[in-house]
C-alpha positions in Angstrom: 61.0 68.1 112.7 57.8 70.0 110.6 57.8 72.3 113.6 61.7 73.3 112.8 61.4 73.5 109.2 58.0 75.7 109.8 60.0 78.0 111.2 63.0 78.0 109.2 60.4 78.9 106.3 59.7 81.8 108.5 63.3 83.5 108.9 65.3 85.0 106.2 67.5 83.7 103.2 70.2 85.0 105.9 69.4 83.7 109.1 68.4 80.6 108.0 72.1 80.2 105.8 73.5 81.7 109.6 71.8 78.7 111.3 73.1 76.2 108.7 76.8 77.5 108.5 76.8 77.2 112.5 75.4 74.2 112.9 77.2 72.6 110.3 80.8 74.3 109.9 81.4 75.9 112.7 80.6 73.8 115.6 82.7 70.2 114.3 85.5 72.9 113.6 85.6 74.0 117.3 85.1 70.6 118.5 88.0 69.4 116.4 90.0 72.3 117.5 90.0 71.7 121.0 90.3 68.4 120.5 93.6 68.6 118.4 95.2 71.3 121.1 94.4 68.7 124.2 95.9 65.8 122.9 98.2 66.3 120.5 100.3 69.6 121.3 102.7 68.1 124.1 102.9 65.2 121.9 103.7 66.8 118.6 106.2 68.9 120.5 108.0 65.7 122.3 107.8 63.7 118.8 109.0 66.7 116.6 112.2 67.2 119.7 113.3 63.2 119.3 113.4 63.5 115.4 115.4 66.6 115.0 117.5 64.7 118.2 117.6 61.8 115.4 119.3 64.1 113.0 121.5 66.0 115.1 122.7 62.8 116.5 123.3 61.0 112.8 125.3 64.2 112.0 127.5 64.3 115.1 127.8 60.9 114.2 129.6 61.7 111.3 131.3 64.7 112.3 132.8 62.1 115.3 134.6 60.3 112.5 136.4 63.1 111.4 137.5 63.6 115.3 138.4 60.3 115.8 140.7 60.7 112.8 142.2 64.3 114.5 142.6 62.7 117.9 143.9 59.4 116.2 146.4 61.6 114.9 147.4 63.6 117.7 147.6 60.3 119.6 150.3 58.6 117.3 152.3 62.0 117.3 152.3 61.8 121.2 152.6 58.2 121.7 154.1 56.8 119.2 157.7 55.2 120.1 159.3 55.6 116.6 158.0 58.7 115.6 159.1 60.1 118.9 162.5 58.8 119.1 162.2 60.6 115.7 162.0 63.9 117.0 163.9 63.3 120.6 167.0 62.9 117.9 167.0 66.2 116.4 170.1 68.3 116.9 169.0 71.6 117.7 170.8 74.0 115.6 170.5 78.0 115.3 167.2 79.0 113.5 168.6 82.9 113.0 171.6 80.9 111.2 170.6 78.7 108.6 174.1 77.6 108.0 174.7 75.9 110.8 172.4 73.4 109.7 174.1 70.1 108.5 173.1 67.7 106.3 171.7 65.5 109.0 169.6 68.0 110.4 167.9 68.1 106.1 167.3 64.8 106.4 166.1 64.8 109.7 163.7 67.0 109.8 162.5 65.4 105.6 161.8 62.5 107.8 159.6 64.3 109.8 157.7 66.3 107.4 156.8 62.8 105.5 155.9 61.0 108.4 153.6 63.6 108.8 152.2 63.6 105.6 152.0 60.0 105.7 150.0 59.7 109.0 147.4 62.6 107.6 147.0 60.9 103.9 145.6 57.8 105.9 142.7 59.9 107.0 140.6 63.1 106.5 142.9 65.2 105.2 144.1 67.4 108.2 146.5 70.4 108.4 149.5 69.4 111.2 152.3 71.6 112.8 154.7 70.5 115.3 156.0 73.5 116.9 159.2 73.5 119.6 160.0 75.6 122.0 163.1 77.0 120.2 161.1 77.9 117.1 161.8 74.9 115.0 158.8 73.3 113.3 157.9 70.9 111.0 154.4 70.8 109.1 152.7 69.1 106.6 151.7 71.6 104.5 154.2 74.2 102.6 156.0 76.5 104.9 155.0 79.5 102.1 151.3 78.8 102.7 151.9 80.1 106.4 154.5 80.5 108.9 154.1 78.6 112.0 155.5 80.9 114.4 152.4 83.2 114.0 150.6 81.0 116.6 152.9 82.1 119.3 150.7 85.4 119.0 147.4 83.5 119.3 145.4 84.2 122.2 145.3 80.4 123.0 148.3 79.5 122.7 149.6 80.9 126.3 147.1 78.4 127.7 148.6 75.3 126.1 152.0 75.4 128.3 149.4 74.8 130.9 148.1 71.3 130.0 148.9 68.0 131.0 149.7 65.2 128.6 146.5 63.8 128.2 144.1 67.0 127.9 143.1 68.5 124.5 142.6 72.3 123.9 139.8 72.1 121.5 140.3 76.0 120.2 137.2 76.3 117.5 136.5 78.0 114.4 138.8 80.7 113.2 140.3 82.3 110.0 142.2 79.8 107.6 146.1 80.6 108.0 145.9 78.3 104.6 146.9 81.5 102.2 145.7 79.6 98.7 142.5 78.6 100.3 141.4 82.1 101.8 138.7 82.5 98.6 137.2 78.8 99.0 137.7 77.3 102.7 138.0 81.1 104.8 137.4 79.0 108.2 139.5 76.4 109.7 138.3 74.4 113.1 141.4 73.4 115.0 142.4 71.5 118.2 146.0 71.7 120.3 147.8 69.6 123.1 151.3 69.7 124.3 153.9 67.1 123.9 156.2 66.8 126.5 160.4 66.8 124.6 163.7 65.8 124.9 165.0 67.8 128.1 161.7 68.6 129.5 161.2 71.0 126.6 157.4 71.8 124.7 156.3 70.4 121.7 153.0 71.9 120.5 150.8 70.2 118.5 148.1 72.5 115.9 145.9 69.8 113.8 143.0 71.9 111.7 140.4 70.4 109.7 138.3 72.8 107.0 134.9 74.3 108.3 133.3 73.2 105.0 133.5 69.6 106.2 131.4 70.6 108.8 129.1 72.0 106.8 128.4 69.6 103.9 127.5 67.4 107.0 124.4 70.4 107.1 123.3 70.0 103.5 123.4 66.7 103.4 120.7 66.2 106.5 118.9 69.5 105.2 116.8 68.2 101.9 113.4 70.2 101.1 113.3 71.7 105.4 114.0 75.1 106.3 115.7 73.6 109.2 119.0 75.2 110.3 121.9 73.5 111.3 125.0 75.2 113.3 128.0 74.0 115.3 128.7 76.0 118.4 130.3 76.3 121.9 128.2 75.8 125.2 127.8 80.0 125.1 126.5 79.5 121.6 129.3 81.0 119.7 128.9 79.7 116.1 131.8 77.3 114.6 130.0 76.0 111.6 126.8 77.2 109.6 125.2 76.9 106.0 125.2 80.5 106.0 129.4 81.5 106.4 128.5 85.1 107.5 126.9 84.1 110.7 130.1 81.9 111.7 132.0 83.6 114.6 128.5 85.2 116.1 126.3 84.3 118.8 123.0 82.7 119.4 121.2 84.5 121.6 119.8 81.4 123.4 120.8 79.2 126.2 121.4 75.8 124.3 122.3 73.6 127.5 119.6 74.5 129.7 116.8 72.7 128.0 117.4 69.8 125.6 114.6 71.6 123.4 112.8 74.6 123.7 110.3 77.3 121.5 112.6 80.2 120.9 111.9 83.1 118.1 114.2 83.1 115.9 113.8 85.4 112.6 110.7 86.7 113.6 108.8 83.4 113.9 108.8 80.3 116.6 111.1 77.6 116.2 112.1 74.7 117.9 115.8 74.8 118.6 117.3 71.0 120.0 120.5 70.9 121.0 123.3 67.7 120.8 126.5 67.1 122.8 129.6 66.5 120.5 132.2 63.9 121.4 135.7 65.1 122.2 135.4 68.6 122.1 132.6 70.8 124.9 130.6 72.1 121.8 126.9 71.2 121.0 125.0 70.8 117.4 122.0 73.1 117.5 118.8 72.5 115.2 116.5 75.5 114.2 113.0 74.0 112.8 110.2 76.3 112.0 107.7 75.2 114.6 104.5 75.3 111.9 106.7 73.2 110.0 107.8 70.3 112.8 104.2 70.0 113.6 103.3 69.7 109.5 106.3 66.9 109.6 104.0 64.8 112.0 101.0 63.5 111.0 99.9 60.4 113.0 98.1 62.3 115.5 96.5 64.8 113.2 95.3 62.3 110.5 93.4 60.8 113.3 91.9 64.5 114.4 91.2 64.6 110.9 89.0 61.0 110.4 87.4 62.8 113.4 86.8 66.0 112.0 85.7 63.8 108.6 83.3 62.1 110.6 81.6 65.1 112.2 81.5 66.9 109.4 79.7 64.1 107.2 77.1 64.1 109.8 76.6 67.3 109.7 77.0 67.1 106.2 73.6 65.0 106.1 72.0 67.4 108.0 73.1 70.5 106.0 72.1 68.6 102.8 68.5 68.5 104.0 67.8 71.6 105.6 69.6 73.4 102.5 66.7 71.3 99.9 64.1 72.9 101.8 65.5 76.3 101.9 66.6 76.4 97.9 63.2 75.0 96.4 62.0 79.1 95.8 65.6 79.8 94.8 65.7 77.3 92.1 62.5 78.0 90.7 63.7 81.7 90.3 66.7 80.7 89.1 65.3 79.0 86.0 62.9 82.0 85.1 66.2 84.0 85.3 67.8 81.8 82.8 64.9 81.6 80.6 65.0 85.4 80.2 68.3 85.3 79.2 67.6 83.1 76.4 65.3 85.6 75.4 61.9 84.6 76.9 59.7 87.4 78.4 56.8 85.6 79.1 58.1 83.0 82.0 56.8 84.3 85.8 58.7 83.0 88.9 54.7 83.4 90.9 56.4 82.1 94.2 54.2 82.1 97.3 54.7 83.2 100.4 56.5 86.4 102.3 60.0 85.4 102.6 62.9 87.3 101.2 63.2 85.1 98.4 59.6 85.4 98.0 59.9 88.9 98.2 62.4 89.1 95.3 60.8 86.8 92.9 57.6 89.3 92.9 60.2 92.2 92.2 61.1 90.5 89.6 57.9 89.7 88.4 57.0 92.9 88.2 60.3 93.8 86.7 60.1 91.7 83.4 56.2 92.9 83.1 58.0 96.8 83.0 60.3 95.6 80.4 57.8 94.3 78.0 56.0 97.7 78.6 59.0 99.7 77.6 60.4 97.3 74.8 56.8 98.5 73.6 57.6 102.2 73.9 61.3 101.5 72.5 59.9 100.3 69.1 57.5 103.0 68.8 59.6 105.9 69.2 62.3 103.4 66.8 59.5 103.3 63.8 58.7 107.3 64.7 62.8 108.0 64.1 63.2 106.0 61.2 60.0 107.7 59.7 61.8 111.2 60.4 65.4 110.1 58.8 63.3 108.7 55.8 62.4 112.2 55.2 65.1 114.1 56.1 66.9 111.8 53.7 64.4 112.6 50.8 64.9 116.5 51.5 68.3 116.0 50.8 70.1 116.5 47.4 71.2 113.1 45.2 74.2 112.4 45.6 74.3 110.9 41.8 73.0 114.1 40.7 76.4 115.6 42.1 78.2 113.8 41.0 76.7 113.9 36.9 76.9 117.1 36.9 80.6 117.3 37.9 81.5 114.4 35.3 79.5 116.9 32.9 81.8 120.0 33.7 85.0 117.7 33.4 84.3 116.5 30.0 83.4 120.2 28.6 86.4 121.2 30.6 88.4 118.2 28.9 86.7 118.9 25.5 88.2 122.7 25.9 91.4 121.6 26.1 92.2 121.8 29.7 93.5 118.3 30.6 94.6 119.2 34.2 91.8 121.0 35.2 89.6 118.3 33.9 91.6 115.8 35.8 91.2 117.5 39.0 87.5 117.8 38.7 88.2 113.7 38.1 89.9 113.1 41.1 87.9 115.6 43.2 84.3 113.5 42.0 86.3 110.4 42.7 87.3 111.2 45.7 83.6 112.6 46.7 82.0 109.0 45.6 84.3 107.0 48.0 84.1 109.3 51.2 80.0 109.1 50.2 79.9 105.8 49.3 80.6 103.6 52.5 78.7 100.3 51.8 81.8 98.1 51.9 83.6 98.8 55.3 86.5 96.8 53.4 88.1 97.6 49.9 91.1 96.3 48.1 94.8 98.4 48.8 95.0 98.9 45.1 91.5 101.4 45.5 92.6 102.7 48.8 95.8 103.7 46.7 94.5 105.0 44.2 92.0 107.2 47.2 95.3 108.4 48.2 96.4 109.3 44.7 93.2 111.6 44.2 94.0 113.3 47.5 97.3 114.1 46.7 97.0 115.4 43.5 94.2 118.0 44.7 96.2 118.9 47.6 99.4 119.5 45.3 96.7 121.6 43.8 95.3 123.3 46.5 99.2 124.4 47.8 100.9 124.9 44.8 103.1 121.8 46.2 105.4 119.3 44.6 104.4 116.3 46.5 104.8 112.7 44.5 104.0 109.1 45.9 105.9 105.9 45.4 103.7 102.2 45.4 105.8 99.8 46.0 104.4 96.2 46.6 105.1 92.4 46.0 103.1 89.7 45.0 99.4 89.9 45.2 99.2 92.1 47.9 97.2 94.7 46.1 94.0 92.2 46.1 94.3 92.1 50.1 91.5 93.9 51.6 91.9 96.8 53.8 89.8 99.0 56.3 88.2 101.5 53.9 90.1 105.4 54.0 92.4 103.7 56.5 95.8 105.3 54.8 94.7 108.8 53.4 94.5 110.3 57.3 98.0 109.2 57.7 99.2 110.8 54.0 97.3 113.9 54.5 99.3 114.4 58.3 102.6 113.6 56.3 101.3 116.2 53.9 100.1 118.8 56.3 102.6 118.5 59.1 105.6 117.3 57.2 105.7 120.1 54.4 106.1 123.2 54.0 104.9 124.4 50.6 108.3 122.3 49.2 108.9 119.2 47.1 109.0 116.0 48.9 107.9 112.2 47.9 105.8 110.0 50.2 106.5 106.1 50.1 104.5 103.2 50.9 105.4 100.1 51.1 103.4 96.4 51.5 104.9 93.5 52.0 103.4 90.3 52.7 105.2 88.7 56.2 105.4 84.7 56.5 103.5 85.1 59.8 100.3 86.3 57.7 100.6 89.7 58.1 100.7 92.9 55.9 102.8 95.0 56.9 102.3 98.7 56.1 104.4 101.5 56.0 104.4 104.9 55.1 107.2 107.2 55.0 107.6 111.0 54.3 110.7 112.7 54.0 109.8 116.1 55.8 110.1 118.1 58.5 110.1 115.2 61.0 109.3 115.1 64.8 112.0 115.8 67.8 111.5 113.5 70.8 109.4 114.9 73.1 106.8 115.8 69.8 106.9 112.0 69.1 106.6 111.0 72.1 103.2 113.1 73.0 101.8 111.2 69.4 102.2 108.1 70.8 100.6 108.8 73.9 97.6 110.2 72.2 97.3 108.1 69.4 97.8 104.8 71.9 95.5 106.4 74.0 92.0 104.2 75.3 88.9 104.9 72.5 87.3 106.3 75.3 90.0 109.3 75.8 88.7 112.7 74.5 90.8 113.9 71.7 92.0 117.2 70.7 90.2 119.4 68.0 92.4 119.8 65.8 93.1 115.9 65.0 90.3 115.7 62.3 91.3 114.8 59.0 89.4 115.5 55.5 86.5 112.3 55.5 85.9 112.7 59.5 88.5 110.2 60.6 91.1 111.4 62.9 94.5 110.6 62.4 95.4 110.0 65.5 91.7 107.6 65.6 93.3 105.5 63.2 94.9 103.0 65.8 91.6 102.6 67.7 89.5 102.2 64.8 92.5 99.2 63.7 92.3 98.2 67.4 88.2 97.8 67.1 88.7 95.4 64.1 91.7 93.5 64.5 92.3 93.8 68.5 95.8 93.1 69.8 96.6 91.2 66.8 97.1 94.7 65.0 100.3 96.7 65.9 101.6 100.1 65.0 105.2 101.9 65.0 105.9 105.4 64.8 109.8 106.6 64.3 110.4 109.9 63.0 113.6 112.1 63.5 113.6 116.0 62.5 115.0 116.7 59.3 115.3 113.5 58.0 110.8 112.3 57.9 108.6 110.1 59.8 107.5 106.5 59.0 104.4 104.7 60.3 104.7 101.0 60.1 101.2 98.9 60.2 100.8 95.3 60.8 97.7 94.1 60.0 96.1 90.1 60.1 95.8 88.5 56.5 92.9 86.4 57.9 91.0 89.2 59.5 90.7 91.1 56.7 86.6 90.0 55.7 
């Protein structure tokens, strides 16, 4: 045993995982495999035949009480003395002349049309039609729902002249001749025999049942299988199916040879079992998917699996040992690994020896030692750059000094008499200190407001335009807090893009939403936007941060417009949405939503 795990400490990570994934996995699998195929396939097979047998026979069993009810039927037409003597004493009268009938031919043939009804109300309902050989017929149904003389034109019906007393053309599925039930029953499955008359004449008896009788029989024995059920001929013509389109075609098998068989049936094996049916030469037919008769029984396989278990927890024991010995070296670098991620530098892996894993713990050794080294160079050439913005920074001009001096020209300006130039100079030194001034990454609406204010009154300046702005808010929505110049890119594209040196007023509008969100929105009533124009915004403005953007999207304090929803997107994430509608001639309004409790 020290001999093998000698030289498992001499192979590789990989051969040595190869060996133990063999040994353990791969070998039990095999040995289970061929196990399972030699003793349980036949079986499986034979077991899997007798249970769809089992069904098919349960459902013929069912099916035979709706036959028994047909032939019992047909029998007391043919046999029965009173209902014979019944029709032996009809006087035949002319069909092409209605008026020859006589009252006792009314009655007569009212007698026969209830008995009829009566004999069929006793069991499964059933459609009956007595049909003589001088075209007089009785039936049990409405004479407007079909007219009974049509089966002369059958193709069967030259056979039935044919038969003897006793034998039973069984004549399948077909259309319904049932007018009113075309939409809900189409098919009808029907049976005929010959009744010998008065005078050695033909009486032919039609008794149809519905097809859907048939096939509830299906759904009831379906449940959860993807088994499929069908009622066919010995050629394997279909007279009854779950599925109604594939009633009147063909299976393409031979259903008596073999009392089951593996057949491939919509692209995959099934096992198809067929069933005599009483009465009639047809056959049920069973498709089951083959993976799915074999999943349907489990006594052989849950004993291939407690032998597969047992293998496997042997080998199990095994793998559990040899896979200690291989992991100590990986365990040990797998703490350092984790102790540098906590933020230690100083923990070494030092793990002996000339195996791969050995291999990569001195790599990593020597990794984390080059690290400290350039964390070292990293801080000095920090302290050097700081040192060089510190005095760039004190060549530069005060900013205060700026702006004194411009509050000193606005009051002698003031002073003068000249209010409006004054109050530019205001705004202008206002504005100046809050594009300089970026401390706070947050201020209240009310100041970004009155940010926009400033920049609209030196624009209006600036173009010799007319441009006014509208606040309108609720509550105490003023006080929420903001992204700092987050509204003036949009007011100065309303103002650049959506006027023309002409008057105009720009809106906002901030409400407070019950779902804790501010909604924003800013409307101009310019020029506007056609569809394709708006269309291209949104693509750029939604566009990932990462996108490069045009030139010419820059706005007066270095924040693109068309930045603004990625900058919103950085702070607030999904929870932040934007619209854009705009329609030419009439403006464009951007609508913001923004998270109350993201706002610090």
């Amino acid at each position: 045993m020290k001999r093998i795990v000698g030289r498992l400490k001499e192979m590789t990570l990989r051969s040595r995982l190869l060996v133990a994934i063999i040994l353990c996995i791969l070998l039990p699998w095999i040995s289970t495999y061929i196990v399972s195929n030699y003793f349980t396939k036949d079986v499986l097979e034979v077991r899997a035949a007798k249970q769809s047998k089992d069904t098919l026979s349960m459902i013929e069993m069912s099916m035979k009480r709706i036959l028994d009810d047909v032939m019992y039927t047909s029998n007391f037409i043919q046999f029965d003395t009173n209902f014979n003597r019944l029709l032996k004493s009809n006087k035949p009268f002319d069909l092409q002349s209605p008026e020859s009938a006589n009252v006792g031919n009314a009655l007569h043939y009212l007698q026969v049309s209830k008995m009829l009804t009566d004999i069929t109300d006793m069991f499964s309902y059933t459609y009956v039609t007595l049909l003589f050989e001088n075209g007089l017929y009785y039936t049990n149904y409405p004479i407007s729902e079909n007219n009974p003389l049509t089966f002369r034109d059958k193709p069967w019906f030259t056979e039935l002249k044919d038969l003897q007393f006793y034998q039973t053309n069984w004549i399948g599925v077909h259309p319904t001749y049932i007018q009113s039930d075309k939409e809900s029953n189409p098919y009808l499955i029907s049976m005929a025999r010959t009744i010998k008359g008065s005078n050695h004449s033909n009486i032919y008896l039609i008794i149809s049942i519905e097809e859907k009788e048939v096939r509830e029989f299906f759904n009831n024995f379906k449940n959860d299988t993807e088994a499929e059920f069908f009622l066919t001929d010995n050629k394997g013509k279909i007279y009854s199916s779950l599925d109604t389109e594939k009633i009147g075609s063909h299976l393409s098998y031979d259903i008596t040879s073999k009392e089951h068989q593996i057949v491939e049936y919509n692209d995959e094996d099934h096992l198809l079992v067929s069933y005599p049916v009483s009465y009639a030469n047809w056959r049920l037919v069973s498709l089951v998917p083959y993976k799915e008769t074999i999943g349907t029984i489990n006594t052989v396989t849950r004993t291939t699996i407690l032998i597969q278990g047992a293998l496997l927890l042997l080998f199990l024991l095994a793998l559990i040992i040899l896979i200690r010995e291989i992991t100590k070296p990986v365990t040990k670098l797998s703490f350092v690994t984790k102790s540098v991620e906590q933020g230690n530098l100083d923990v070494r892996a030092n793990v002996a020896g000339n195996s791969d894993v050995a291999k990569l713990a001195h790599s990593f050794d020597n990794m984390l030692d080059r690290i400290e080294e350039m964390i070292e160079q990293v801080k000095e050439r920090e302290e050097e750059k700081r040192m060089a913005e510190l005095e760039m920074l004190q060549a530069q001009i005060n900013p205060h000094f700026l702006f004194n001096v411009l509050n000193s020209i606005r009051l002698k300006i003031r002073l003068s008499g000249d209010k409006d130039s004054a109050q530019l100079i205001y705004s202008l030194s206002a504005l100046l200190r809050m594009t300089i001034n970026r401390n706070n990454a947050f201020i209240p609406l009310s100041e970004e407001i009155t940010i926009v204010r400033h920049y609209l009154q030196l624009m209006n300046f600036r173009h010799q335009d007319d441009i006014e702005l509208e606040v309108i808010t609720t509550g105490k929505v003023e006080e929420i807090k903001i992204p700092r110049f987050f509204l003036q890119p949009i007011v100065e594209n309303a103002f650049i893009h959506g006027y023309n040196q002409n008057e105009g007023i720009i809106i906002i509008v901030a409400t407070l939403k019950d779902n804790n969100l501010l909604q924003l929105q800013v409307t101009d009533d310019g020029s506007g936007m056609d569809e394709t124009t708006l269309e291209a915004l949104k693509r750029e403005a939604f566009a990932p941060k990462n996108q490069e953007k045009s030139k010419n999207t820059r706005s007066f304090n270095g924040i693109g417009v068309l930045n603004v929803f990625q900058r919103m997107k950085i702070i607030y994430g999904d929870d932040f949405k934007l619209e854009i509608e705009s329609m030419v001639g009439v403006g464009t309004t951007f609508t913001f939503y923004i998270p109350i409790e993201k706002e610090l």
